[in-house]
Structure formats: structure tokens, C-alpha cells
C-alpha positions in Angstrom: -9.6 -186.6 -97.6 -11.5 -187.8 -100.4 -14.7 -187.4 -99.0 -14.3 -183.9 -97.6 -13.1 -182.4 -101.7 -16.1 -184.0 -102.7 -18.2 -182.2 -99.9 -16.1 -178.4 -100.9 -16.9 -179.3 -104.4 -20.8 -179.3 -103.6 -21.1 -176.7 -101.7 -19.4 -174.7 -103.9 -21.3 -175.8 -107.1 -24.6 -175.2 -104.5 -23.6 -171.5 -103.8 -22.7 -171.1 -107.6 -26.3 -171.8 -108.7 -27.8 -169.5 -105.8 -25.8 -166.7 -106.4 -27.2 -167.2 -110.4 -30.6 -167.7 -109.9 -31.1 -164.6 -107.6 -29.1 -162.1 -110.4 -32.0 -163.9 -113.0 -34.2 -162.8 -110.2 -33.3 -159.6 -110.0 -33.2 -159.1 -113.9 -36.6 -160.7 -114.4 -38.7 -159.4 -111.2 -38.8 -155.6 -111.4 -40.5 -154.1 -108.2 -44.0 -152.8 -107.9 -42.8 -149.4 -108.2 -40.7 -149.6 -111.6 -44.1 -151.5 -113.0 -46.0 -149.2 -112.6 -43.2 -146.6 -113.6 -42.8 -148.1 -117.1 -46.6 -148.4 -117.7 -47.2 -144.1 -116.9 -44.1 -143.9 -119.2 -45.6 -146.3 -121.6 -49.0 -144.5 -121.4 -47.7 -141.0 -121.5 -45.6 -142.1 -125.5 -49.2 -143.3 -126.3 -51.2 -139.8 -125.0 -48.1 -138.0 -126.8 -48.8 -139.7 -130.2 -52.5 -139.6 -130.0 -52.5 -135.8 -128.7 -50.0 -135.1 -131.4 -51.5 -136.3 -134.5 -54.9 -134.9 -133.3 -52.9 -131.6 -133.3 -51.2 -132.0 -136.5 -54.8 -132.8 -138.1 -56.8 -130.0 -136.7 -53.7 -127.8 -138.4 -54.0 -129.5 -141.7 -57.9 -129.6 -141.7 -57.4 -125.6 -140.2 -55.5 -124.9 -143.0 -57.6 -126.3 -145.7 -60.4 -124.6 -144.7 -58.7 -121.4 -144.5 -57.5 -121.7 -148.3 -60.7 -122.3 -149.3 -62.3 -119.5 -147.6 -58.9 -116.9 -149.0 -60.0 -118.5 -152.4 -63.7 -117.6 -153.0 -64.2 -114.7 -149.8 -64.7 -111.2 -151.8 -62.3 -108.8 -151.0 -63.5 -105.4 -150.9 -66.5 -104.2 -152.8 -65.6 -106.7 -155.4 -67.8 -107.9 -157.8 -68.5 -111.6 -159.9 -69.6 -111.7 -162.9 -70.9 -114.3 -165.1 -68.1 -115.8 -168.0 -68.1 -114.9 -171.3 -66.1 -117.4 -172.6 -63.0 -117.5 -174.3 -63.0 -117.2 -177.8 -60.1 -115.7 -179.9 -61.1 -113.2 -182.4 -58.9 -111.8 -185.0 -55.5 -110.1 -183.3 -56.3 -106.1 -184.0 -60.2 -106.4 -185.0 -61.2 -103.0 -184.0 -65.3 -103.6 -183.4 -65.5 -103.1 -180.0 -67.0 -106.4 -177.7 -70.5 -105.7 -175.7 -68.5 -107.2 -172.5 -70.5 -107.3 -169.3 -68.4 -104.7 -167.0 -66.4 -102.6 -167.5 -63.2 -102.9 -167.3 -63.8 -106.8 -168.7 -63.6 -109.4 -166.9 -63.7 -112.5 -169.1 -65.2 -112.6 -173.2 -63.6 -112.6 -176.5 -60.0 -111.5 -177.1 -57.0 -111.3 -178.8 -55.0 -114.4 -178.9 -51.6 -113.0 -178.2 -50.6 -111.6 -174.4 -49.6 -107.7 -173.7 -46.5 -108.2 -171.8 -46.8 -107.5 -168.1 -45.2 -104.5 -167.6 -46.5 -100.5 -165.9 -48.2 -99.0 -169.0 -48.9 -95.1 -169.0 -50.9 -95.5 -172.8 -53.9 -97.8 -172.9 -54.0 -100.9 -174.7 -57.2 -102.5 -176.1 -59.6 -104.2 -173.7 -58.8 -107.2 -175.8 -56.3 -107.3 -175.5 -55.4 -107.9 -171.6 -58.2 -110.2 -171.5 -56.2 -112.8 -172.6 -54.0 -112.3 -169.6 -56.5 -112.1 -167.3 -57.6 -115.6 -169.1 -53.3 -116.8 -168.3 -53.9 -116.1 -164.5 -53.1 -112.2 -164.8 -54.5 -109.1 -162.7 -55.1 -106.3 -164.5 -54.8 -102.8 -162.5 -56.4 -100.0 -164.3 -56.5 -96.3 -163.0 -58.8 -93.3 -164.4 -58.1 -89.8 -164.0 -58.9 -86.3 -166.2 -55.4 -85.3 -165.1 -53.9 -88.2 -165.7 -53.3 -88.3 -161.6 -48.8 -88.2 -161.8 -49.6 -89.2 -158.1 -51.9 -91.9 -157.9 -49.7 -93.4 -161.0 -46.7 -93.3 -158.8 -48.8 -95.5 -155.6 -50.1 -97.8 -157.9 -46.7 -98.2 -159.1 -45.0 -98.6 -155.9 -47.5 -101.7 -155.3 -47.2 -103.4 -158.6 -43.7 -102.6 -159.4 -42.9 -105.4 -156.8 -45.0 -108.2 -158.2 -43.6 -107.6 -161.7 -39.6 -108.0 -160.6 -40.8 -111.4 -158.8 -42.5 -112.4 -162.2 -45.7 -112.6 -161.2 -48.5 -112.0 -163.7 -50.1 -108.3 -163.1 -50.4 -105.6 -165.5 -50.8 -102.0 -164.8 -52.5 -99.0 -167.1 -55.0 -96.3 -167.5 -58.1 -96.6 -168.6 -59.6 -93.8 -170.7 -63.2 -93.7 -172.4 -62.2 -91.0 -174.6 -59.3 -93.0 -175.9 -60.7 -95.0 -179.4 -57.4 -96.7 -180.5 -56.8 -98.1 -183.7 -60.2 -97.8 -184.6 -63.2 -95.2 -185.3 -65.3 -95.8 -181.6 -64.1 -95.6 -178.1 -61.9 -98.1 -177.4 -62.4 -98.1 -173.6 -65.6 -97.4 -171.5 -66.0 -94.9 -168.8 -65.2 -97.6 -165.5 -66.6 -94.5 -163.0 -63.9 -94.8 -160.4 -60.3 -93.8 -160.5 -59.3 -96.8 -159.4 -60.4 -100.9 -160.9 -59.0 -104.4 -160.4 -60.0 -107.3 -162.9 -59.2 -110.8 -162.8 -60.9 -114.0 -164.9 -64.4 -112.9 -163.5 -63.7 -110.5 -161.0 -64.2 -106.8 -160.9 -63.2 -104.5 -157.4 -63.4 -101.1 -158.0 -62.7 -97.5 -155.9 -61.4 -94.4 -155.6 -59.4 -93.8 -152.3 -56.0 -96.0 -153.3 -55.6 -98.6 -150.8 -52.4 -100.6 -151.1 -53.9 -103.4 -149.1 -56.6 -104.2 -150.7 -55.0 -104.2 -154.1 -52.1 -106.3 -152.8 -54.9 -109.0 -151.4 -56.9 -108.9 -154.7 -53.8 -109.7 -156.6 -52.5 -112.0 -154.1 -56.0 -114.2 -154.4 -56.1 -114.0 -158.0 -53.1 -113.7 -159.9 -51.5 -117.0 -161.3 -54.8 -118.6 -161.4 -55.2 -120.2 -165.3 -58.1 -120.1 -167.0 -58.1 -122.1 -170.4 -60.7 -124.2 -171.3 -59.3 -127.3 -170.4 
């Protein structure tokens, strides 16, 4: 009796450590097929990542260079001109400035700001350089009429900017206009319609919504102190 427990016994404990070692099998051994399954999986993650954040560069380096290009690309006719600096000069000296355009585009001014705002009486040329100095675009408009019409498109196109806050400042420009002072306060900018910025100068006569809303878009909020 003794001797046929002892033989149960083993042959039991011997099945036990079969049945064990062929689940560890199982767990450790995957088949040819799932190895070669988890490595395609394995590579496509890795193709995904590399593919990805080539992607994500060329978008970032894309964008970068479009930027650059939206910042210094002329828009229009527009033209550069060379700075004139930034001195202040005494608020309501009336000797006009030999600036080189016209309408201004960078020189001595006043040192306090118009307030941005749709203007229908000029104000003195410097005067709103020292806003085109704090980032501002100036929109100027010349007419013998006084053009009720072209006022009211220029408006429609400004208006906008000014109740989002953004720098721009609209007015006519008139060379028969002299001020507060004995000589013409304004020069004749021969076209009915002109643009200025800190060094930039698009002028023409056919109003064009676009083009005004791209040169203030490139140009406005853009400070120029002398840093």
C-alpha cells in the first residue's frame, strides 16, 4: 500500500511540473508569425514618429519663412524710404520739417500721440509721426471735393481696426491747409489715396480695400523707439 501512494504521489508531482513548464513555454516562445508581427508594429510606431516630426518641422520651418517674407515683401506700389530719425521737437512748433516724402514717413515730431480715431480736419504732419513711430498706420485721403464717398470706404475699412484697438489713424491730407502757422502745413501727396507706416509710403487712387487692409495688417503694431 505504501509503495503504490508513494508511486500516485510521483506521478502526480511529475505531471504537475509538465503541465507548468509548457504554459512558461507558451508565455515565453511566441511563434514566428507574432515575431515578426510585433517587429512591423514596432517599426511602423518608429516610421510614425520619424514621419511625424519631419512633418511638424517642415510646418514650423514653412511658417517661419512665410513670416518673414509677409514682413519685408512690398505690398503694392509701396515705397521705403530711408529714417529720419526720431527726435522730439517742441509740441506745436509751426516751421514746417523738410521730410523726405510726402506724406512722412519717419523724422522729427511732436512728442505727444493724436488719438487714433477717423479725422475729417487735418492734423499736422508732426504730429502723427509719432504714431507711426508707436507702431501706427496712418491712412490719408486727398480730394478737391473733399470725396463724401471715398471718405465713407476708407471708413468702412478702418472703422473695424479702430473698435479692435489696433493702432491706425484716418484723415485728409490737404496742401492748401497751413494750420496753426503762416506756410502750408501739408504737401501736395499727388494721389487721392496714401498709406504711411515707420518708413513706408504706398500710394493710389482707385480705393482698394485689400490692399489697405494688408498694408495695415503688415505694419501696424510694429514699435519703433530707439531702443
Amino acid at each position: 500500500m505504501a509503495t503504490r501512494s508513494r508511486s500516485r504521489k510521483k506521478s502526480r508531482a511529475k505531471g504537475g511540473r509538465h503541465s507548468q513548464q509548457d504554459v512558461r513555454g507558451r508565455l515565453a516562445r511566441p511563434s514566428r508569425q507574432e515575431v515578426k508581427e510585433i517587429a512591423a508594429k514596432r517599426r511602423l510606431r518608429q516610421n510614425l514618429y520619424i514621419y511625424g516630426g519631419g512633418a511638424i518641422l517642415i510646418a514650423i520651418v514653412a511658417l517661419v519663412i512665410y513670416v518673414n517674407i509677409r514682413n519685408t515683401a512690398p505690398v503694392g506700389e509701396e515705397e521705403s524710404f530711408a529714417s529720419q530719425g526720431n527726435t522730439h521737437i517742441q509740441q506745436g512748433s509751426a516751421s514746417p520739417i523738410d521730410y523726405n516724402s510726402t506724406p512722412p514717413t519717419s523724422g522729427p515730431h511732436y512728442p505727444g500721440l493724436a488719438p487714433w480715431d477717423i479725422y475729417d480736419e487735418p492734423i499736422r504732419y508732426e504730429q502723427v509721426v509719432h504714431n507711426m513711430e508707436d507702431g501706427g498706420v496712418i491712412v490719408y485721403y486727398q480730394c478737391e471735393d473733399s470725396c463724401p464717398e471715398l471718405r465713407e470706404q476708407l471708413a468702412g475699412v478702418v472703422q473695424p481696426y479702430l473698435d479692435s484697438g489696433r493702432h491706425v489713424l484716418m484723415m485728409p491730407n490737404d496742401p492748401n491747409w497751413t494750420g496753426f502757422g503762416s506756410q502750408s502745413a501739408h504737401r501736395d501727396m499727388e494721389a487721392r489715396i496714401a498709406l504711411t507706416a515707420w518708413q513706408r509710403l504706398d500710394k493710389f487712387d482707385e480705393f482698394d480695400a485689400g490692399r489697405i487692409r494688408a498694408f495695415i495688417d503688415r505694419y501696424e503694431g510694429i514699435d519703433h523707439h530707439v531702443r
